[in-house]
MDAnalysis code that builds the backbone (N, CA, C; Angstrom):
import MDAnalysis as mda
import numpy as np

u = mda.Universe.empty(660, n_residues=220, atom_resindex=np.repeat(np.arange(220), 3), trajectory=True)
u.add_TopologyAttr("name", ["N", "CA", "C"] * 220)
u.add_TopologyAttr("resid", np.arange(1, 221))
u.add_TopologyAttr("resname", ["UNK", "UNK", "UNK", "UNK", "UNK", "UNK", "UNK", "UNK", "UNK", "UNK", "UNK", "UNK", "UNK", "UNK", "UNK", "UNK", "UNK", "UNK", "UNK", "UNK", "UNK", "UNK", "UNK", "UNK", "UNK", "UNK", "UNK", "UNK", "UNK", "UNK", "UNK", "UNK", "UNK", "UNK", "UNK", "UNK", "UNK", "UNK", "UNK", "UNK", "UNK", "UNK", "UNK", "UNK", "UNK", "UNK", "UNK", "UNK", "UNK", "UNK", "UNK", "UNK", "UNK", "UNK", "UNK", "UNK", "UNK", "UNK", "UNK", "UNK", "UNK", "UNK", "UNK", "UNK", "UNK", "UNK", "UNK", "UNK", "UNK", "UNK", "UNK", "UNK", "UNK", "UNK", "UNK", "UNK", "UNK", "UNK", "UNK", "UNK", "UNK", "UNK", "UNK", "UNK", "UNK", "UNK", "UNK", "UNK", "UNK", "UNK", "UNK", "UNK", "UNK", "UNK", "UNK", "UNK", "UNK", "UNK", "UNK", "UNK", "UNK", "UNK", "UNK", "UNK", "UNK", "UNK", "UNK", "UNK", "UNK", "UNK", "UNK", "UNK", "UNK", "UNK", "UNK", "UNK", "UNK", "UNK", "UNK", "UNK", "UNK", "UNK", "UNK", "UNK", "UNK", "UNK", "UNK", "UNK", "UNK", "UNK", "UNK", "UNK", "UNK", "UNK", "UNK", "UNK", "UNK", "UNK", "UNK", "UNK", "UNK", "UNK", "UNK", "UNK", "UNK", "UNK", "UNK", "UNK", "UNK", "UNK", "UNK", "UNK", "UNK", "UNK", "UNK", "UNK", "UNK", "UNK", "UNK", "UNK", "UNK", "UNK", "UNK", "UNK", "UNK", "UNK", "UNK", "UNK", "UNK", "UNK", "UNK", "UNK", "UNK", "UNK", "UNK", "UNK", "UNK", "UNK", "UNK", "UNK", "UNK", "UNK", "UNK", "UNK", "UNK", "UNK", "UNK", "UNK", "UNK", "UNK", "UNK", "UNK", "UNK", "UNK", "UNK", "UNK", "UNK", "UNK", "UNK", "UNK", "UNK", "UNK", "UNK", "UNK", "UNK", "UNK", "UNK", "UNK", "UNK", "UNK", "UNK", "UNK", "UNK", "UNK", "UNK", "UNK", "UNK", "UNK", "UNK", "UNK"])
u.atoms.positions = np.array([
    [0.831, -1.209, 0.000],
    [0.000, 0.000, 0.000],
    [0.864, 1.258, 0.000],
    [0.306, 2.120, -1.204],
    [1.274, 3.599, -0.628],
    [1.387, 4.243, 0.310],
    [2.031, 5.492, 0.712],
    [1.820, 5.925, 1.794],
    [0.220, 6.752, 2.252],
    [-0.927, 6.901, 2.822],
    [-1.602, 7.865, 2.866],
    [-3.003, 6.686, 2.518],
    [-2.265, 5.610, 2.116],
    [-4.008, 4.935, 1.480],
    [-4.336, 3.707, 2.227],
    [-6.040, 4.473, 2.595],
    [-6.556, 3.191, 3.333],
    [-7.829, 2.143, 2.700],
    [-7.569, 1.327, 3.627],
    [-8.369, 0.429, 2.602],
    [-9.732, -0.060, 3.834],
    [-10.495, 0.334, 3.946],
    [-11.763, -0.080, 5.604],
    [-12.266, -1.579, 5.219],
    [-12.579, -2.542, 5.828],
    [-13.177, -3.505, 5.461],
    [-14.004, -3.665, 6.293],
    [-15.842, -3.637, 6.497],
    [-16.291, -3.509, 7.368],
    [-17.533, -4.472, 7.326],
    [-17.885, -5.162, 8.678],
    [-18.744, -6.273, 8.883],
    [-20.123, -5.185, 9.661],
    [-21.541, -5.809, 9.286],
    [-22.464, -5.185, 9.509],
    [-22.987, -6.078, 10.538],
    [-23.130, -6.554, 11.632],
    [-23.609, -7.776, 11.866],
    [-25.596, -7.123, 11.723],
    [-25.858, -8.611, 11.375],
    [-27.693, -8.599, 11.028],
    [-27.968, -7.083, 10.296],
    [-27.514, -7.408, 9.035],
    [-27.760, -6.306, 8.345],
    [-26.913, -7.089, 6.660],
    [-27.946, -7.381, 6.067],
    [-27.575, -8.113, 4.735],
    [-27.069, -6.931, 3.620],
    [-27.958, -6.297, 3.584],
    [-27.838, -5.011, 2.670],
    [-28.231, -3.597, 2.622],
    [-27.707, -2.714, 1.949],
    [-27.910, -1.548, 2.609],
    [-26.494, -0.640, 2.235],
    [-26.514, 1.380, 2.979],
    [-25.751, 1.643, 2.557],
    [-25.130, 2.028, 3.923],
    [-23.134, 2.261, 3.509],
    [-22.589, 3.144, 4.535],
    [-22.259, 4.388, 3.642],
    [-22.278, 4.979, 4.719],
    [-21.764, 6.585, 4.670],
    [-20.391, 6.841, 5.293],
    [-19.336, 7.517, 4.774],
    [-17.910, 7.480, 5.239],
    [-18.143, 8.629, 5.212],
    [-17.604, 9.607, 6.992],
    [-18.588, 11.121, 6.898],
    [-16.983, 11.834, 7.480],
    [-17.015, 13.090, 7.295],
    [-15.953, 13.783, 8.450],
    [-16.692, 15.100, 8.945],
    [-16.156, 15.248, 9.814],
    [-16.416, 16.823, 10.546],
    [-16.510, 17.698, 9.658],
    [-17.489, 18.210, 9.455],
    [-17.531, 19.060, 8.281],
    [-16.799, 20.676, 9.069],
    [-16.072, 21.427, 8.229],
    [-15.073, 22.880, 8.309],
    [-16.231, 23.661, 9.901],
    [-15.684, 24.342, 10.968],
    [-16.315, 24.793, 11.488],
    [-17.053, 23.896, 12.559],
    [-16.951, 22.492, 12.642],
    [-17.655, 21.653, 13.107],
    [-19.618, 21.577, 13.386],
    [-19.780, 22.159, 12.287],
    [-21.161, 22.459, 11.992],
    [-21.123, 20.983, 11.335],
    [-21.738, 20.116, 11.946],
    [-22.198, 18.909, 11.603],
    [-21.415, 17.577, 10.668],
    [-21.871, 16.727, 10.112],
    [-20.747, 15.723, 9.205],
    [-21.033, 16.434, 7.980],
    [-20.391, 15.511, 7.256],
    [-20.827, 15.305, 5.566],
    [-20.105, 14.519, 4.913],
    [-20.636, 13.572, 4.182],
    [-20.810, 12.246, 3.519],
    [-19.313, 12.428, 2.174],
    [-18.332, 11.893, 2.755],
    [-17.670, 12.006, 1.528],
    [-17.398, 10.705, 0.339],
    [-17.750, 9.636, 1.029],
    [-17.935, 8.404, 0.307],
    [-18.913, 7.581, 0.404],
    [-19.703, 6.756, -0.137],
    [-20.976, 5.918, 0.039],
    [-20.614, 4.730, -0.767],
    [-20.987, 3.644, -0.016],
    [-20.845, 2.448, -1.036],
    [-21.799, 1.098, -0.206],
    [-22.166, 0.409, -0.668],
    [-22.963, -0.975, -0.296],
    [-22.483, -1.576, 0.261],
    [-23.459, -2.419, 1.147],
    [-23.421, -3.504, 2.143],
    [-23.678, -4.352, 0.766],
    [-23.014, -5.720, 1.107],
    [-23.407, -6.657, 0.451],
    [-23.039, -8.282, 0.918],
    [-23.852, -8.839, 1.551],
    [-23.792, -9.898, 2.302],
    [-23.168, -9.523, 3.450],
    [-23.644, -8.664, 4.165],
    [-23.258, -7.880, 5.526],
    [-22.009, -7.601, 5.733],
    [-21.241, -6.942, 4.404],
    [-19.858, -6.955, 4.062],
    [-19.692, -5.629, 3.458],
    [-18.865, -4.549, 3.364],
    [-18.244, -3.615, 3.159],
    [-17.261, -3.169, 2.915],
    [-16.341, -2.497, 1.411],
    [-15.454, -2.243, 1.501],
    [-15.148, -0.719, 1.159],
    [-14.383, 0.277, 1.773],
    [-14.177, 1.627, 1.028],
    [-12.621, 1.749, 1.165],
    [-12.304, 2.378, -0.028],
    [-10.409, 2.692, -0.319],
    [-10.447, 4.064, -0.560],
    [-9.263, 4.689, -0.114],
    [-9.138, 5.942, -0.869],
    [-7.784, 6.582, 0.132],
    [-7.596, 7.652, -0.234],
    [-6.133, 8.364, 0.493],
    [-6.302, 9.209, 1.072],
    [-5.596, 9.564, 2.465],
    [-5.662, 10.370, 3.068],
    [-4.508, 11.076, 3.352],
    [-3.796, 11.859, 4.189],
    [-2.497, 12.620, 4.416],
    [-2.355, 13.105, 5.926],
    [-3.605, 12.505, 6.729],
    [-2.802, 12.609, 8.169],
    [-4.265, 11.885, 8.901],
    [-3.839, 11.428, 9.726],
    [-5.334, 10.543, 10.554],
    [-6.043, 11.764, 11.202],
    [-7.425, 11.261, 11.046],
    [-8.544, 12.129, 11.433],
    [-9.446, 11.524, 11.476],
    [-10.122, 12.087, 12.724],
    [-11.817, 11.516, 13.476],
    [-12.417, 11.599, 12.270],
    [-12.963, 10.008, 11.741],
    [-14.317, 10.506, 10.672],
    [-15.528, 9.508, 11.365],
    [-16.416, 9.230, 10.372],
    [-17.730, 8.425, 10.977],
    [-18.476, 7.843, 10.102],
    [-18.658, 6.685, 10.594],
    [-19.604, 5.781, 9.785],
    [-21.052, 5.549, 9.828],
    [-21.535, 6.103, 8.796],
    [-22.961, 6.323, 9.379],
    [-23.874, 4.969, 8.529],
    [-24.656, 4.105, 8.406],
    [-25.153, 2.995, 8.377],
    [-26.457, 3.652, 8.203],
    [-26.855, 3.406, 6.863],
    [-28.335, 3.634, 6.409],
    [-29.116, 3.177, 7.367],
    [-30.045, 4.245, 7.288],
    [-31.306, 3.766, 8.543],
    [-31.395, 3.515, 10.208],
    [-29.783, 3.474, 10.532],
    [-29.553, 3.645, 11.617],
    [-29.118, 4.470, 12.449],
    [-29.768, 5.051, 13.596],
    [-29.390, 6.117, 14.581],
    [-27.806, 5.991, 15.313],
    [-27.309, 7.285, 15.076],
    [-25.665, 7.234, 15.661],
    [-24.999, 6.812, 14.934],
    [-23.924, 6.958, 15.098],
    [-22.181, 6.811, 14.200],
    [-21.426, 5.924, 15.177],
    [-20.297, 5.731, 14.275],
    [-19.214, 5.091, 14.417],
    [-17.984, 5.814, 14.193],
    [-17.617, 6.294, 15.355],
    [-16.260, 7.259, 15.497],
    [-15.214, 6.337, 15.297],
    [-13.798, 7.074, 14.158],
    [-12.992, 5.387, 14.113],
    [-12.152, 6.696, 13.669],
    [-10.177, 6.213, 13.619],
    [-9.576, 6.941, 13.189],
    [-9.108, 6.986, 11.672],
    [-9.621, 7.841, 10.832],
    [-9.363, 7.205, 8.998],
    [-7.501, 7.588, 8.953],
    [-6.596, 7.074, 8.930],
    [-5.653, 6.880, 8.641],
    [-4.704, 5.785, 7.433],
    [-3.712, 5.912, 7.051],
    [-3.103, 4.720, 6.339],
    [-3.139, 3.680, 6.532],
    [-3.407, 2.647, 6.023],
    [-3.575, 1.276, 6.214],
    [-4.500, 0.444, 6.128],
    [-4.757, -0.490, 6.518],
    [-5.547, -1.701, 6.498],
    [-6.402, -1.900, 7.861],
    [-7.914, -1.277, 7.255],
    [-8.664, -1.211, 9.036],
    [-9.818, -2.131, 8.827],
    [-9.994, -2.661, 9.695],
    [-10.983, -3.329, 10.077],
    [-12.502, -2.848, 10.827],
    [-13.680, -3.094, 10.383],
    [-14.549, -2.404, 11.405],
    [-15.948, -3.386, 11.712],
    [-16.163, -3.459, 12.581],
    [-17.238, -4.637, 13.043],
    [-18.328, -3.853, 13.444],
    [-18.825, -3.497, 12.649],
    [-20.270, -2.392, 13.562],
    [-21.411, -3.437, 14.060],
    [-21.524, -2.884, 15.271],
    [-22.644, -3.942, 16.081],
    [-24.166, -2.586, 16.238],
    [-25.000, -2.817, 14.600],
    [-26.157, -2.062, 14.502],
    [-26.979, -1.215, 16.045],
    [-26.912, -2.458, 16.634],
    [-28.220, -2.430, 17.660],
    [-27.700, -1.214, 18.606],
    [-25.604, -2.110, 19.015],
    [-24.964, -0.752, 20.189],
    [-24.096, -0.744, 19.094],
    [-24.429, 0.673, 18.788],
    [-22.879, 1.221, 18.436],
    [-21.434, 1.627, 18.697],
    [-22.177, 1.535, 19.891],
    [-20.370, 1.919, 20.852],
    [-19.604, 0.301, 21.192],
    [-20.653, -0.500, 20.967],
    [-20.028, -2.051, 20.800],
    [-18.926, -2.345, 19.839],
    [-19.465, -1.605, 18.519],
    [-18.601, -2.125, 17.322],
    [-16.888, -1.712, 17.731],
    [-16.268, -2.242, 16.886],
    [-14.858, -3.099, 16.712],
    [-14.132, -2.502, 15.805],
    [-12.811, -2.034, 16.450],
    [-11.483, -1.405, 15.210],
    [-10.445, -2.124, 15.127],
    [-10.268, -2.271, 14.594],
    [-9.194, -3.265, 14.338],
    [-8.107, -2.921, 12.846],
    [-6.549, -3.001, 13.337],
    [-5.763, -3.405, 12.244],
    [-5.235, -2.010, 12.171],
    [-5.075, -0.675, 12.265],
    [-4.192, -0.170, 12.742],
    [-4.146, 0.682, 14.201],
    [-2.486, 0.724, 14.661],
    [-2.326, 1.286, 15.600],
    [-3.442, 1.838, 16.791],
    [-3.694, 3.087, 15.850],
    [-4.282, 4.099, 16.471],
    [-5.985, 3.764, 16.973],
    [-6.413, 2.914, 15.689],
    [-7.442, 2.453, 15.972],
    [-7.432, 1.401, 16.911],
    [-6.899, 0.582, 16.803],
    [-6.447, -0.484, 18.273],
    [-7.043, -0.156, 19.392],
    [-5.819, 1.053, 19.357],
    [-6.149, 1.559, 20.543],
    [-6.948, 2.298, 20.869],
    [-7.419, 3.231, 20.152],
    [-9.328, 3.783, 20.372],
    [-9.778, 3.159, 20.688],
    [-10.192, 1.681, 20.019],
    [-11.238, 0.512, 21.070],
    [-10.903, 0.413, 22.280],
    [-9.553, 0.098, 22.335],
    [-9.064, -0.435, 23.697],
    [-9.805, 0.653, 24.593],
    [-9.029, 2.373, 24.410],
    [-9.419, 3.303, 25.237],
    [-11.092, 3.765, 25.543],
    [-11.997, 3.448, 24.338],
    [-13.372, 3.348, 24.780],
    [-13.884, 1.948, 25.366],
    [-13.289, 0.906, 25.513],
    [-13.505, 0.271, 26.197],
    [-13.324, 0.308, 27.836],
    [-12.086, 1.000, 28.124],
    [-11.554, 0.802, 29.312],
    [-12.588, 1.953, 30.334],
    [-13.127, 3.031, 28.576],
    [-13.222, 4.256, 29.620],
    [-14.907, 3.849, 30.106],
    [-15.468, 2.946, 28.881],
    [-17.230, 2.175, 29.296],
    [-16.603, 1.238, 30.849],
    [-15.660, 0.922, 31.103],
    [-15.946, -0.014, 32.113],
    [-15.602, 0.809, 33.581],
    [-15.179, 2.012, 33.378],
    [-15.112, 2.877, 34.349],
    [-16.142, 4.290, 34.458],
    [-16.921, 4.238, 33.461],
    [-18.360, 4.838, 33.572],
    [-19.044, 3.988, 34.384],
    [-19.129, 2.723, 33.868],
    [-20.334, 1.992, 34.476],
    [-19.734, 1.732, 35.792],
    [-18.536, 1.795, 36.193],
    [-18.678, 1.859, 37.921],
    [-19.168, 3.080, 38.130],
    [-18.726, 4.140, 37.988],
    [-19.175, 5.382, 38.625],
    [-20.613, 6.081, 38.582],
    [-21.558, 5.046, 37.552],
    [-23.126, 5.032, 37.275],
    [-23.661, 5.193, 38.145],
    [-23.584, 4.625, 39.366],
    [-24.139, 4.456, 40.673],
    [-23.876, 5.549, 41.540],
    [-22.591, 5.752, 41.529],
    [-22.654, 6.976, 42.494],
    [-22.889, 8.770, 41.700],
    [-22.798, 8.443, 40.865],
    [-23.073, 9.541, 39.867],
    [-24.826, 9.976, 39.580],
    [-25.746, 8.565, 39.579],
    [-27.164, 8.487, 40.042],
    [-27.475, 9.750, 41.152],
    [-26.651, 8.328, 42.327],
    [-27.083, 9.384, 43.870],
    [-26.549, 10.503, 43.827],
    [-25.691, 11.129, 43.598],
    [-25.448, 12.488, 43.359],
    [-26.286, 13.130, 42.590],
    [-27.072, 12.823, 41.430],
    [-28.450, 13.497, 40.787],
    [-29.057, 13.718, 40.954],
    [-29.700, 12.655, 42.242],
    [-30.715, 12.483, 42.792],
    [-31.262, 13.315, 43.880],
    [-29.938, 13.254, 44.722],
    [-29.791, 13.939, 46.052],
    [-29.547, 15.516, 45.657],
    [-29.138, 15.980, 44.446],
    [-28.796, 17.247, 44.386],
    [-29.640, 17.928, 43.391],
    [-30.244, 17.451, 42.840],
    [-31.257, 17.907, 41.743],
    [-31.457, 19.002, 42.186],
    [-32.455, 19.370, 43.061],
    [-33.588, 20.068, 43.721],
    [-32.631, 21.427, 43.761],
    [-31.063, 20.804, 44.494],
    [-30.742, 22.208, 45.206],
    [-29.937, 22.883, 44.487],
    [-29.165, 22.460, 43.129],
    [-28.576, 23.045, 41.943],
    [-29.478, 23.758, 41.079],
    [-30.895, 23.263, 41.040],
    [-31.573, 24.063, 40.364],
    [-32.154, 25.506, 40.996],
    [-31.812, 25.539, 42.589],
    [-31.962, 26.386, 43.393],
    [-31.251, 27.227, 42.938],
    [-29.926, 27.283, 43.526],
    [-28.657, 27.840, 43.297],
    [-28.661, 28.626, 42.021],
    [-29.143, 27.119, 40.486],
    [-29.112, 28.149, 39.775],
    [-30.137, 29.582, 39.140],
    [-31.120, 29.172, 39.812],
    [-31.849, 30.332, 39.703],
    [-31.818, 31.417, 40.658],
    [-31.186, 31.453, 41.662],
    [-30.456, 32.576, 42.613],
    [-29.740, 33.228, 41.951],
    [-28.454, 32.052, 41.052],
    [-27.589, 32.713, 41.142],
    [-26.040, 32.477, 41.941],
    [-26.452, 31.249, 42.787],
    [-25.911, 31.391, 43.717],
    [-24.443, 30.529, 43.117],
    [-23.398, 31.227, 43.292],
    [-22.049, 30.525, 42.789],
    [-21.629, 29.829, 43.722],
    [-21.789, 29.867, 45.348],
    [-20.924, 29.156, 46.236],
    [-21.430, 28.211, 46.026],
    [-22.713, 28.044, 46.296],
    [-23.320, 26.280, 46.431],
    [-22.999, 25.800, 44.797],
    [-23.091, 26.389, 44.196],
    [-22.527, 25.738, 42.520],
    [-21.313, 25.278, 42.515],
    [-19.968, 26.060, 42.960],
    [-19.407, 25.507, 42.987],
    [-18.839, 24.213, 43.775],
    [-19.375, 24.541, 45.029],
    [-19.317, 23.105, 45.950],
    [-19.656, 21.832, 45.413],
    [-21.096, 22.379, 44.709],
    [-21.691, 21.161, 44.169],
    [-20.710, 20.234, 43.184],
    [-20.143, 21.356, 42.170],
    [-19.180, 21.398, 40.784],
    [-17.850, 20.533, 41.595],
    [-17.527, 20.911, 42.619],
    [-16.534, 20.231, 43.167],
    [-16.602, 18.492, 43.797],
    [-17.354, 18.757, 44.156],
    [-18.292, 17.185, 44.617],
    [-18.043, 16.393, 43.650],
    [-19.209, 16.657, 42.163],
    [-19.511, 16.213, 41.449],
    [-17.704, 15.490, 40.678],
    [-17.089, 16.497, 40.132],
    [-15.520, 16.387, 39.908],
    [-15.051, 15.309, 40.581],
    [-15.258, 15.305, 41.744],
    [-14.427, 14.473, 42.461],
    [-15.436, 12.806, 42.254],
    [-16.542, 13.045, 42.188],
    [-17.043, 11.236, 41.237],
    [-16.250, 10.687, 40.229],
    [-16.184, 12.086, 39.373],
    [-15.746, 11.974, 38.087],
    [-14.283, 11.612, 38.032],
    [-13.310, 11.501, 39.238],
    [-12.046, 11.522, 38.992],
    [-11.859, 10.522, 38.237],
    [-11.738, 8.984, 38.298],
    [-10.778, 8.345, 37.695],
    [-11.264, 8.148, 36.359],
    [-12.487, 8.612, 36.052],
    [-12.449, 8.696, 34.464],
    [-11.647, 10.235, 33.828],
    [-10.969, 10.818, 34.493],
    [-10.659, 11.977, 34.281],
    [-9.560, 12.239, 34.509],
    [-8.738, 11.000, 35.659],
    [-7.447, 10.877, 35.099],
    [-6.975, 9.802, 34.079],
    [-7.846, 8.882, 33.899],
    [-7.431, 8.113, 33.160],
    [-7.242, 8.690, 31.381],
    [-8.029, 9.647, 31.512],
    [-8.473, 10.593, 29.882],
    [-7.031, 10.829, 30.097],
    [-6.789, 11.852, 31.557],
    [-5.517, 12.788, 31.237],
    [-4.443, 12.493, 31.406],
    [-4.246, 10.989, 31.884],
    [-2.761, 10.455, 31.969],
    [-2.454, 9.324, 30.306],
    [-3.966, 9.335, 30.040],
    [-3.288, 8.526, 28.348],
    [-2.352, 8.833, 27.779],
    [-2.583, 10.549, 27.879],
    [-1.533, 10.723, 26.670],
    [0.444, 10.541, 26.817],
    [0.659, 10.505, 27.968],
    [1.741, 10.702, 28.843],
    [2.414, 9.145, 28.356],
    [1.448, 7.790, 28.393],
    [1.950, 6.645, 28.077],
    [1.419, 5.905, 26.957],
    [0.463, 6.556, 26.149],
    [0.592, 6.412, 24.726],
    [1.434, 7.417, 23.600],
    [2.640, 7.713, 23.448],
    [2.672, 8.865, 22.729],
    [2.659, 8.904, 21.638],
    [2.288, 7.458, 20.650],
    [1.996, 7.358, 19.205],
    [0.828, 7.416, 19.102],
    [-0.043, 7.291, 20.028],
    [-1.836, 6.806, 19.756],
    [-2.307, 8.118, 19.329],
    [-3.084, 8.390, 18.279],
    [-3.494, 9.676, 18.010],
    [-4.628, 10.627, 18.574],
    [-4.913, 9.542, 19.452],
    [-6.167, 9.234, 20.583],
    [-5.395, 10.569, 21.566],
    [-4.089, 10.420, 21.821],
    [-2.979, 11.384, 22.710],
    [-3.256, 13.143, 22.049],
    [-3.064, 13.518, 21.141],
    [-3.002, 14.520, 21.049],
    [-4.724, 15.075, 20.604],
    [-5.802, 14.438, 20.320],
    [-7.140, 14.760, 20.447],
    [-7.163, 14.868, 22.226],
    [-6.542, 14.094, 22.783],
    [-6.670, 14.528, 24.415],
    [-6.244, 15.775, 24.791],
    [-4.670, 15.579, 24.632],
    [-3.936, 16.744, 24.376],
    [-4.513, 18.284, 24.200],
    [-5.244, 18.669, 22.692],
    [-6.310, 19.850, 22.244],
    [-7.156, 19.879, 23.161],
    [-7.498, 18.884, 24.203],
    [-9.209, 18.866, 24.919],
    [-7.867, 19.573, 26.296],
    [-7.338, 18.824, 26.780],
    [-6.578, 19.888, 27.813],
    [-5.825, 20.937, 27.950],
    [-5.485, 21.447, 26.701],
    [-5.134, 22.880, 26.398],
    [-6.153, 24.009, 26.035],
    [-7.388, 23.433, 26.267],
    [-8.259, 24.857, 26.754],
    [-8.570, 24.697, 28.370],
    [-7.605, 23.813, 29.290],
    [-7.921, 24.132, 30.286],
    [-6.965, 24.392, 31.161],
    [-7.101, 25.699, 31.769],
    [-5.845, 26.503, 32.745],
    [-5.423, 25.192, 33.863],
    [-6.413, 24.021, 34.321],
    [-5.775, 23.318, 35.553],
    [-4.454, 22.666, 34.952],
    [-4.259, 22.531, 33.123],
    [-3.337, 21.624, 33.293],
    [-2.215, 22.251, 31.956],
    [-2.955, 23.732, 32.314],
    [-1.143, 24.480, 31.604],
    [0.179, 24.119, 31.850],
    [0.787, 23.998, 33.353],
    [1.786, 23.309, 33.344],
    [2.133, 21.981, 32.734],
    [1.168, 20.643, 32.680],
    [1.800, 19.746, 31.885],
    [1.534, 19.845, 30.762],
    [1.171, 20.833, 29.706],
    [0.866, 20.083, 28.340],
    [1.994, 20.270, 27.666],
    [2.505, 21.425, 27.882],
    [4.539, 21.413, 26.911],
    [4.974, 19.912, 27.084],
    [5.107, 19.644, 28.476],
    [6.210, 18.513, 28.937],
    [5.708, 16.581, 27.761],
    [4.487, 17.085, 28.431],
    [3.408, 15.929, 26.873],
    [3.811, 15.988, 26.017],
    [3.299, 17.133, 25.289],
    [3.611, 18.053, 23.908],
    [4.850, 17.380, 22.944],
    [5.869, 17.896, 23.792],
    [7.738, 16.878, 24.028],
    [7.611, 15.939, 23.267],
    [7.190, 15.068, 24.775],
    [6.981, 13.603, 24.490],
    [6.288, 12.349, 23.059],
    [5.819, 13.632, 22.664],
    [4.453, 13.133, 21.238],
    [5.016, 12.887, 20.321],
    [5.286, 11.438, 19.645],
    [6.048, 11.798, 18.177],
    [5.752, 12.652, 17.328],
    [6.587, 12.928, 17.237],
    [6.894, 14.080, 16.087],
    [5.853, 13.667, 14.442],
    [5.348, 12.919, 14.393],
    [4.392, 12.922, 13.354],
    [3.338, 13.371, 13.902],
    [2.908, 12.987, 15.419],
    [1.186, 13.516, 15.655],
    [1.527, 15.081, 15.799],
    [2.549, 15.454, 15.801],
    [2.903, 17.147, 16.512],
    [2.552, 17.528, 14.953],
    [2.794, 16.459, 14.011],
    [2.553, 18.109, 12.782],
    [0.936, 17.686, 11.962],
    [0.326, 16.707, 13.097],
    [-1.266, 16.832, 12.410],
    [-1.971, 18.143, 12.773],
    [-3.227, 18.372, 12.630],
    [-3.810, 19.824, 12.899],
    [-4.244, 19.802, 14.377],
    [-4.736, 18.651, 15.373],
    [-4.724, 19.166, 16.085],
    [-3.550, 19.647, 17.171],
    [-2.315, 18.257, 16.743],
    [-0.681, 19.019, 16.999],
    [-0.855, 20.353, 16.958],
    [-0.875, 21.184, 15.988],
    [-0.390, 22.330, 15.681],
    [-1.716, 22.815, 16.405],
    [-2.511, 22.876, 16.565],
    [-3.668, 23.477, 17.484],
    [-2.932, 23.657, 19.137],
    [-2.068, 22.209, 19.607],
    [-1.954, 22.207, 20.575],
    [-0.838, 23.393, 20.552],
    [0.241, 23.509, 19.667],
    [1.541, 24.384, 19.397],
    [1.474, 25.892, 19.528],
    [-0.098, 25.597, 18.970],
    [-0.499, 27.546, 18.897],
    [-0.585, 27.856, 20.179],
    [-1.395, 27.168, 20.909],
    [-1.627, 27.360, 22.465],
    [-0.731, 27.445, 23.166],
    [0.582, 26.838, 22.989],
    [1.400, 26.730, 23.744],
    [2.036, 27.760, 23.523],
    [2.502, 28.691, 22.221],
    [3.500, 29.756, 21.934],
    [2.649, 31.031, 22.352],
    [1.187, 30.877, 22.591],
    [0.322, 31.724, 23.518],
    [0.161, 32.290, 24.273],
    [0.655, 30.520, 24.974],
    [0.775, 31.180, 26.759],
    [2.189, 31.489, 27.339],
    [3.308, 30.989, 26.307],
    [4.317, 31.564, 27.007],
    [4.290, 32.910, 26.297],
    [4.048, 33.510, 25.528],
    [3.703, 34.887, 25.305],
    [3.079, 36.297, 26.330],
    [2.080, 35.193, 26.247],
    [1.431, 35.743, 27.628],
    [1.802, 35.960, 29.249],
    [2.835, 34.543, 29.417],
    [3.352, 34.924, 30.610],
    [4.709, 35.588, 30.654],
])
């Protein structure tokens, strides 16, 4: 295969025929749009074509509600869409995608612990956040905001320590862009940043992360 060209091979399970949609973020992130379409045929799928740096696209499956977030990059990918759950389906065959499953897997099995206590916290606080917010009131918001955070931790370090020990996964620097709009973790994102091979540093959201960074030392 040349450099830049991928080839998707994708299984529909209980779904004989029919179409996919190969979609990306459309400019502005105002919604998808459909850049390739081609047939199911014996619950089988194939789309080829070239790309020049990996990027979030989506598979959208005639007639069915929700996508399939997968990374379109070089190579030979595999995709198992499971119709019914979509967040079930399967990447397989390169790198980056690997490891996207892996990482939405790990991060579904640490939602569903924190389901429960994340409930009772809804439950118990409903009433008095909606207080607060029609006061106005910032202290009890933020207490609440702090509480709540602290349920949320280990899905929230686990997001923010990926990138630190994946530094090829491209999964790392989409993390990366999500924590450089936030002041708690200005100090580590250079030291990351570093660490990132030097191919994800010159995709766009690399250079998203680069701008930010020549920003804030500007700024300080």
């Amino acid at each position: 295969m040349a450099e830049g060209e991928y080839e998707i091979t994708g299984t529909v399970k209980g779904m004989k025929t029919g179409l996919v949609y190969l979609e990306k973020q459309s400019p502005m992130g105002m919604g998808a749009q459909a850049i390739d379409t081609v047939k199911i045929v014996d619950g089988k799928f194939e789309i080829k074509g070239k790309t020049t740096e990996p990027e979030i696209h989506y598979l959208q499956i005639d007639k069915v509600n929700g996508k399939v977030p997968f990374i379109l990059e070089g190579g030979e990918i595999e995709i198992t869409v499971d119709k019914d759950s979509l967040f079930k389906s399967k990447l397989k065959g390169t790198y980056s995608n690997e490891e996207f499953s892996k990482f939405n897997d790990e991060s579904s099995k640490i939602q569903k612990k924190l389901q429960k206590s994340v409930m009772a916290f809804q439950m118990k606080n409903m009433a008095v956040m909606n207080e607060a917010q029609q006061k106005n009131d910032t202290v009890v918001m933020n207490t609440l905001r702090k509480e709540y955070d602290q349920i949320q931790k280990p899905i929230t370090d686990y997001t923010f320590n990926y990138p630190k020990d994946h530094p090829k996964s491209f999964i790392s620097v989409l993390i990366l862009q999500m924590m450089s709009g936030n002041p708690k973790y200005e100090k580590d994102i250079q030291g990351i940043y570093n660490s990132l091979d030097p191919s994800l540093q010159k995709t766009k959201p690399g250079k998203a992360v680069k701008t930010n960074l020549d920003a804030l030392k500007k700024s300080s």
